[in-house]
C-alpha positions as CSV (number, residue, x, y, z in Angstrom):
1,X,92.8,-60.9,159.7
2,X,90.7,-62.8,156.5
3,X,87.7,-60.5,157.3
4,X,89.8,-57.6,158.3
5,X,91.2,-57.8,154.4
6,X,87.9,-58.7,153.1
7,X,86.2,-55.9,154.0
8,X,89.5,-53.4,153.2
9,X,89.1,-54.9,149.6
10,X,85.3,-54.4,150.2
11,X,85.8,-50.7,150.8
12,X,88.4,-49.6,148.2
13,X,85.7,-50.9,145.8
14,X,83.4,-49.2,147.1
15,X,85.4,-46.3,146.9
16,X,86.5,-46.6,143.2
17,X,82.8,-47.4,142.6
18,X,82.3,-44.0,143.8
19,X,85.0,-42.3,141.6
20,X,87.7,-41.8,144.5
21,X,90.8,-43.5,145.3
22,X,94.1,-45.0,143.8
23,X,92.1,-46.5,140.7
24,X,88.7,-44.8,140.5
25,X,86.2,-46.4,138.0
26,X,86.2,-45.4,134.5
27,X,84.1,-42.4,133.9
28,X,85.3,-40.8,137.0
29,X,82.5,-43.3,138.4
30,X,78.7,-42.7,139.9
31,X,80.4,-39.0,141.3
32,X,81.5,-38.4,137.8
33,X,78.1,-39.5,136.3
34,X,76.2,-37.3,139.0
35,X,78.6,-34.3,137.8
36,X,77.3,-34.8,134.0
37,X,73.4,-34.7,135.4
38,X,74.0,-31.6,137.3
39,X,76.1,-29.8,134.5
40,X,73.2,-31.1,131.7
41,X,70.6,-30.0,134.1
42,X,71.9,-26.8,134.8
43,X,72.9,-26.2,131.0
44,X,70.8,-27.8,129.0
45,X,67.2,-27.8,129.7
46,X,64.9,-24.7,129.9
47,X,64.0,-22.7,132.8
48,X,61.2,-24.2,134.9
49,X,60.2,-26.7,137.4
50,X,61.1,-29.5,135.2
51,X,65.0,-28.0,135.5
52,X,65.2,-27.2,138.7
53,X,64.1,-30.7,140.0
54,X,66.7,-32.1,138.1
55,X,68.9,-29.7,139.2
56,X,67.9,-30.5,143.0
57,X,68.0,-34.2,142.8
58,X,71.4,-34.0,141.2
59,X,72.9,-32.2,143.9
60,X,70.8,-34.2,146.6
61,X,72.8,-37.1,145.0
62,X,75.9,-35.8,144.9
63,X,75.7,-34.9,148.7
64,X,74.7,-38.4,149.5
65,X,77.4,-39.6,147.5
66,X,80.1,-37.6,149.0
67,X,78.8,-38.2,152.3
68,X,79.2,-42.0,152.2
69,X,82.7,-41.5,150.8
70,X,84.0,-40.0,153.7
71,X,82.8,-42.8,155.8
72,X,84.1,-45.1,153.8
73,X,87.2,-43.6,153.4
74,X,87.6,-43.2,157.3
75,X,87.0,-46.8,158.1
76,X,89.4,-48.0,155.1
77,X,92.0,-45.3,156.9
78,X,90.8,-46.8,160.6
79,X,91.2,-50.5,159.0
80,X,94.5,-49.9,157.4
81,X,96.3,-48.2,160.5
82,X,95.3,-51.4,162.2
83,X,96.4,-53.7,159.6
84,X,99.8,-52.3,159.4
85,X,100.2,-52.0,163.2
86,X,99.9,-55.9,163.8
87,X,102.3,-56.1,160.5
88,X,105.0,-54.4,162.3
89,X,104.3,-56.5,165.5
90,X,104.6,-60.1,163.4
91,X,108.6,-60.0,163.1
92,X,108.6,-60.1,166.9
93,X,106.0,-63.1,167.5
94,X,107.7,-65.1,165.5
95,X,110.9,-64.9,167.0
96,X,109.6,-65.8,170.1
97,X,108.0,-68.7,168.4
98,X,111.1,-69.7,167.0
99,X,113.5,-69.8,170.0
100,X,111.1,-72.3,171.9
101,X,112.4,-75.8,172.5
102,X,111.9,-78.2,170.0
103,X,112.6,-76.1,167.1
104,X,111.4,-73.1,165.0
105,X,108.1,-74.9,164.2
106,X,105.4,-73.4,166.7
107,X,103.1,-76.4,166.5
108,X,105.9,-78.8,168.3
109,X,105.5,-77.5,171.2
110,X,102.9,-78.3,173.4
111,X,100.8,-75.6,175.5
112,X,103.3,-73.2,174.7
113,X,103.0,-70.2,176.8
114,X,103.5,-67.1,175.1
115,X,106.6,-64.6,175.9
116,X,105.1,-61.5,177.9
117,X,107.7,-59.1,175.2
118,X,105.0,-60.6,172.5
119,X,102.2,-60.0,173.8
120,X,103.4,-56.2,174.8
121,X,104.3,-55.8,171.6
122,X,101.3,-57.2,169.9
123,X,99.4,-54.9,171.7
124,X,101.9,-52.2,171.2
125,X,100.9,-48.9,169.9
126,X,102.0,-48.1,166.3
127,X,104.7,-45.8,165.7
128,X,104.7,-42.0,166.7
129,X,105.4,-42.0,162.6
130,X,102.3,-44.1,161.6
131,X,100.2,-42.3,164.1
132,X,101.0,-38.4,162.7
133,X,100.4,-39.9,159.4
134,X,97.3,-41.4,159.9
135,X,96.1,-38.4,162.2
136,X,97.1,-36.5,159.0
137,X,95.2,-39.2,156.8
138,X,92.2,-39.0,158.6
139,X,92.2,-34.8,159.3
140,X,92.6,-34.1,155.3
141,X,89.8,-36.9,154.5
142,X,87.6,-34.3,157.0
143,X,88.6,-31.2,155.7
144,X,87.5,-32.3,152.3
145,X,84.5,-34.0,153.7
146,X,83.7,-30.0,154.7
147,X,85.0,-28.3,151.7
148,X,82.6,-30.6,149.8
149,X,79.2,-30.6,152.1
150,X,80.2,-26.6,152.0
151,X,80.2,-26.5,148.1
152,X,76.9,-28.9,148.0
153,X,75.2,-26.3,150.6
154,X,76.8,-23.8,148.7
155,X,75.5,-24.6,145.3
156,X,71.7,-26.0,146.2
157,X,71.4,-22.3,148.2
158,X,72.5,-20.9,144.8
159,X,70.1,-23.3,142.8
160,X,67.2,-22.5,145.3
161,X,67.9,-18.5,144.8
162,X,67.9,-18.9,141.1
163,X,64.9,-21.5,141.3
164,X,63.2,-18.5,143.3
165,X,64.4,-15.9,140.9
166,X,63.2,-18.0,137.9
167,X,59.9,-18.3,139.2
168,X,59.3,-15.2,140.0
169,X,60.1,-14.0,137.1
170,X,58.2,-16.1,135.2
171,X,54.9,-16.1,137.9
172,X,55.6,-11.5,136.9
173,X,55.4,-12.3,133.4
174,X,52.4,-14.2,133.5
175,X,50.1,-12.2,135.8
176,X,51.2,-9.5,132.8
177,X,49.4,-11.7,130.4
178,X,46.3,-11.0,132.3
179,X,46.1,-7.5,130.7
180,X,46.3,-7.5,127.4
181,X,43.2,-9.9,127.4
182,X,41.3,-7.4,129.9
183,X,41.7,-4.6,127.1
184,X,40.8,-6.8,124.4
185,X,38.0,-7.2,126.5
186,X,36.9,-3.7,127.1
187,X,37.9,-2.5,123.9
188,X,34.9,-5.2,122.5
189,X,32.7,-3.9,124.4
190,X,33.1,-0.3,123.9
191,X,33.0,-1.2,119.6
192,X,29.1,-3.0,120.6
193,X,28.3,0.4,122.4
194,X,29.8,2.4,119.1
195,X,27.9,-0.1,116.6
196,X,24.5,0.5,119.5
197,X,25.0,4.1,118.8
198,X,25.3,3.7,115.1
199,X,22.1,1.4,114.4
200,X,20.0,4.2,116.5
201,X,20.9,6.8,114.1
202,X,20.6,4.8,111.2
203,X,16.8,4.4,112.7
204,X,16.4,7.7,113.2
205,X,17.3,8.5,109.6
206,X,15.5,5.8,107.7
207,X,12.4,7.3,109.3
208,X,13.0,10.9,107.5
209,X,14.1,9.5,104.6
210,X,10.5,6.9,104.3
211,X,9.0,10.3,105.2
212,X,10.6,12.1,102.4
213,X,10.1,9.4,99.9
214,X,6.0,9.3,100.9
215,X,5.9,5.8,100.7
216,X,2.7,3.8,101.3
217,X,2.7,1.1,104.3
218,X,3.9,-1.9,101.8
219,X,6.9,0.3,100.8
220,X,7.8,0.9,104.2
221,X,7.3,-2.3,105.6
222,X,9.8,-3.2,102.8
223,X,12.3,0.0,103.6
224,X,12.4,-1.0,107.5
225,X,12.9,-4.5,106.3
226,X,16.1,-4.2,104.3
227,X,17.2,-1.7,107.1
228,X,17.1,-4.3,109.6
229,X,19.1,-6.8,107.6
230,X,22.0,-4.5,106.1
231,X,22.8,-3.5,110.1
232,X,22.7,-7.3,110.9
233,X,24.8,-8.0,108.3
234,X,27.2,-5.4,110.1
235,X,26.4,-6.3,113.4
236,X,27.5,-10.4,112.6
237,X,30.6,-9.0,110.8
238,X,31.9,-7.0,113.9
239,X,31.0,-9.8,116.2
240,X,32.8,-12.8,114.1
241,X,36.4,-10.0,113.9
242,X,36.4,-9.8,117.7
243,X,36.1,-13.4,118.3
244,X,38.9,-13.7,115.5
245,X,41.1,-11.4,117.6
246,X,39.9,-12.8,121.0
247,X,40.6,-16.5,119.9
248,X,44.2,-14.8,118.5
249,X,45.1,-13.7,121.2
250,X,44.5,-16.6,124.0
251,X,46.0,-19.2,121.6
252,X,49.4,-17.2,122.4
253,X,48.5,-16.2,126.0
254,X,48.8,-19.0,128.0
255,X,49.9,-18.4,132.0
256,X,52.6,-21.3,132.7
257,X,51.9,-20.8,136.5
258,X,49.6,-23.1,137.5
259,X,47.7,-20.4,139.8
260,X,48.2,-17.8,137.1
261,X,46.0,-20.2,134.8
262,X,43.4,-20.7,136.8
263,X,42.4,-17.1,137.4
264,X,42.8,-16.6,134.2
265,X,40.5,-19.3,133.0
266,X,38.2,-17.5,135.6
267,X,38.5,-14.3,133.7
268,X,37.9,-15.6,130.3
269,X,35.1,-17.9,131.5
270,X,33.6,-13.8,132.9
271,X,34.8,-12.0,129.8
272,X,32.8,-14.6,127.4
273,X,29.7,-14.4,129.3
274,X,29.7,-10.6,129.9
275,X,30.4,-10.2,126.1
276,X,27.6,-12.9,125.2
277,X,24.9,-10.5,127.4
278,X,26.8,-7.3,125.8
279,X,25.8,-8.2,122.5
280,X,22.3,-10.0,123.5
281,X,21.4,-6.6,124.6
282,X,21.8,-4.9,121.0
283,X,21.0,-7.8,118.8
284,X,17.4,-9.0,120.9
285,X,16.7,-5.1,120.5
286,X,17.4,-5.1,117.1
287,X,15.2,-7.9,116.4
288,X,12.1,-7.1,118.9
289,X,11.6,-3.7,116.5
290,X,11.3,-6.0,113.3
291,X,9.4,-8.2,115.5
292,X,6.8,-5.5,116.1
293,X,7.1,-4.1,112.6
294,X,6.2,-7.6,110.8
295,X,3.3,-7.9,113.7
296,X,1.6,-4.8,113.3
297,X,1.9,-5.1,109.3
298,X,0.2,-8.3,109.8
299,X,-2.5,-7.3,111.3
300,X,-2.8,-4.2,109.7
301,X,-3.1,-7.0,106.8
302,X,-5.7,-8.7,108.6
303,X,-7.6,-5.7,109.1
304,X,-7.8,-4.7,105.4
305,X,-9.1,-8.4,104.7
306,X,-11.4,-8.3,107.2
307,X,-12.9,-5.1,105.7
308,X,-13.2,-6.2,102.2
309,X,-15.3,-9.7,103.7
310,X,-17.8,-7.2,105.3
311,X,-17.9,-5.6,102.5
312,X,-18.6,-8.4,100.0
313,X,-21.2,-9.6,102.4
314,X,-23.1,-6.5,101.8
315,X,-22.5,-4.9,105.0
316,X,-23.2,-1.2,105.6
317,X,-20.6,1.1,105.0
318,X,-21.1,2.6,108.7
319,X,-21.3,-0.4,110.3
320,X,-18.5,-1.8,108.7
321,X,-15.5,0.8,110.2
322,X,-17.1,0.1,113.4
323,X,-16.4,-4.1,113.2
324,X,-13.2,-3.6,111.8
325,X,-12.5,-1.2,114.9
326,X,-13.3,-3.7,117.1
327,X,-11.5,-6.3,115.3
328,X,-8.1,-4.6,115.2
329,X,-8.4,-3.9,118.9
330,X,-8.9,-8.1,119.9
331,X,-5.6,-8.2,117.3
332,X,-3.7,-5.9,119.4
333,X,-4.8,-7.8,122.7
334,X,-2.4,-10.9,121.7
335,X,0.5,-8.3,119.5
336,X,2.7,-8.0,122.2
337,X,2.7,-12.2,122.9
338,X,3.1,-12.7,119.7
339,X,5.8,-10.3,118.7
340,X,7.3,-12.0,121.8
341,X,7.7,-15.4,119.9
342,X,8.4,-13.7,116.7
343,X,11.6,-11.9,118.1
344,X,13.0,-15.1,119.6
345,X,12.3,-16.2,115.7
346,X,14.2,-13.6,114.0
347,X,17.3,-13.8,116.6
348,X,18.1,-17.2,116.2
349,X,18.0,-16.9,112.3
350,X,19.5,-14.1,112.1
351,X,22.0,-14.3,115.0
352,X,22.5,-18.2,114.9
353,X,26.1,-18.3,116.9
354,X,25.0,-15.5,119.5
355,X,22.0,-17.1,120.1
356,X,23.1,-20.7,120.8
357,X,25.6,-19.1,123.6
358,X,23.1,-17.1,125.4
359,X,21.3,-20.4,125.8
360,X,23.8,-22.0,126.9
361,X,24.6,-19.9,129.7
362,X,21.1,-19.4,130.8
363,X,20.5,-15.6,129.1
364,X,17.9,-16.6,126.5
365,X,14.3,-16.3,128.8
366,X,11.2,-17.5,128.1
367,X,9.5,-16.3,125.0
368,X,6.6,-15.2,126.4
369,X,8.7,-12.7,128.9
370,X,6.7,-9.3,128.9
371,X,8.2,-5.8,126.7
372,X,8.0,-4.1,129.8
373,X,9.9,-6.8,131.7
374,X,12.5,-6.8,128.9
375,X,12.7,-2.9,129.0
376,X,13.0,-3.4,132.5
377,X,16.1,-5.8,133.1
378,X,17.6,-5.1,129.6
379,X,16.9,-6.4,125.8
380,X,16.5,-10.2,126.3
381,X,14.5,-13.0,124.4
């Protein structure tokens, strides 16, 4: 009976521990604190996975804990029906006990031997009353042992849809992100083909406007000079407003999806080099023509002081167009190697940013790369 009544006490603890019973525990115990989780969860934090673990581990809780209720509260019921069974059979025991010779004390009597109405009645069944409630007891402890495994089920099949929902939702919104940097992309690319288109023409008409102006070869060295650098100057100015825009626009356009990022991390990492060879192709152009330009004035230089040596040596006139023929042509054996270097030169002064990240992904060649292998394969360095 001591441990039967230790482990009754044990149990209704238990079960006010939980937040059930006669005298639950303040706070509508750890059921009641579970309850606040899921309701904070659930109302408080913002979509994603962050909220709907909480959401699930709240309701995985609260399963558990209603699970182990009903098992306690069906062996409290089990312990109590037994407890009051052997309370209804004392009264008889002890009258028995009491009608034994030598006296109403059950220790006098020695080796007493017990009445067969007591031990029938010990072993009696409790009332057909106790029984229907107990039976009752123990049925409604069930039934809300379903009801509330039905409303967990119930509710983590609703969180799962809306976890589901959420996601895919949010997984939508962020393959949409993808777009608005592909047309970013293209639109960049089609302003380098406008600003390609642009610089040809304005080639086309600072050669009929030198023509018109009948400048000697100093002034037009000069006038293809300052050509060069004003569309530079335009050229830098486009490229530094689309990186502008570009870095706008990523800063803002993060995928939250974890797969979503990575292809477009992809993407971008394709987009940036497919821009850096984009505007390579224009800007090496640009600077291989001054390339040549300052080459051939060079030696076109050289060729003049080579004439006026022979001629202060005393050379004959005849002669003398003759050697300088021959000199300009050994020039123009080595022009083309070193209007190779030179263009390398001019693009990383005058393209300084664009020229650091072609080298660094590998689009930068070897100076010494032929003009018809750069013709070829496209304007490199």
């Amino acid at each position: 009976m001591g441990e039967r009544d230790d482990r009754i006490e044990a149990l209704r603890q238990r079960q006010a521990d939980i937040g059930a019973g006669p005298a639950p525990a303040a706070g509508g115990g750890e059921l009641g604190g579970v309850e606040r989780d899921y309701g904070d969860a659930r109302d408080a934090m913002p979509l994603g996975a962050e909220r709907d673990a909480a959401v699930a581990t709240a309701t995985a809780t609260r399963a558990d804990l209603q699970e182990e209720l009903a098992r306690v509260e069906g062996e409290l019921n089990e312990l109590e029906r037994g407890r009051t069974a052997d309370w209804k059979a004392a009264p008889d025991q002890n009258d028995q006990l009491n009608a034994a010779p030598g006296g109403s004390n059950a220790e006098t009597v020695k080796s007493p031997e017990p009445a067969p109405a007591t031990e029938d009645r010990s072993q009696a069944p409790a009332s057909p009353a106790g029984e229907s409630a107990a039976a009752a007891s123990a049925e409604a402890t069930a039934d809300r042992q379903r009801d509330l495994e039905a409303e967990a089920k119930h509710e983590a099949a609703e969180a799962e849809k809306k976890h589901q929902k959420d996601h895919d939702e949010l997984e939508h919104q962020d393959w949409e992100k993808l777009e608005p940097e592909r047309a970013l992309h293209a639109q960049h690319l089609t302003e380098i083909a406008e600003a390609e288109g642009a610089w040809r023409s304005q080639i086309a008409a600072a050669g009929q406007e030198m023509r018109k102006l009948a400048l000697d070869r100093h002034g037009e060295r000069q006038f293809e000079h300052n050509e060069f650098a004003g569309a530079a100057d335009r050229i830098n100015a486009l490229f530094n407003g689309q990186d502008q825009q570009r870095e706008s626009l990523y800063a803002s356009n993060v995928a939250e999806n974890e797969t979503v990022r990575g292809v477009q991390m992809v993407e971008r990492a394709a987009m940036h080099e497919s821009m850096v060879a984009s505007r390579l192709a224009l800007t090496a152009e640009m600077s291989s023509l001054e390339s040549a330009q300052q080459v051939a004035d060079r030696d076109l230089n050289s060729q003049d002081s080579y004439r006026q040596k022979l001629t202060r040596d005393g050379m004959d006139a005849s002669v003398i167009d003759g050697n300088v023929q021959t000199y300009g042509q050994r020039l123009a054996m080595t022009s083309m190697d070193r209007a190779q270097t030179q263009t390398a030169t001019i693009h990383e002064a005058t393209f300084p940013q664009l020229h650091e990240q072609a080298q660094q992904l590998g689009l930068v060649q070897n100076p010494q790369a032929s003009l018809t292998q750069q013709q070829q394969a496209g304007p490199t360095l």
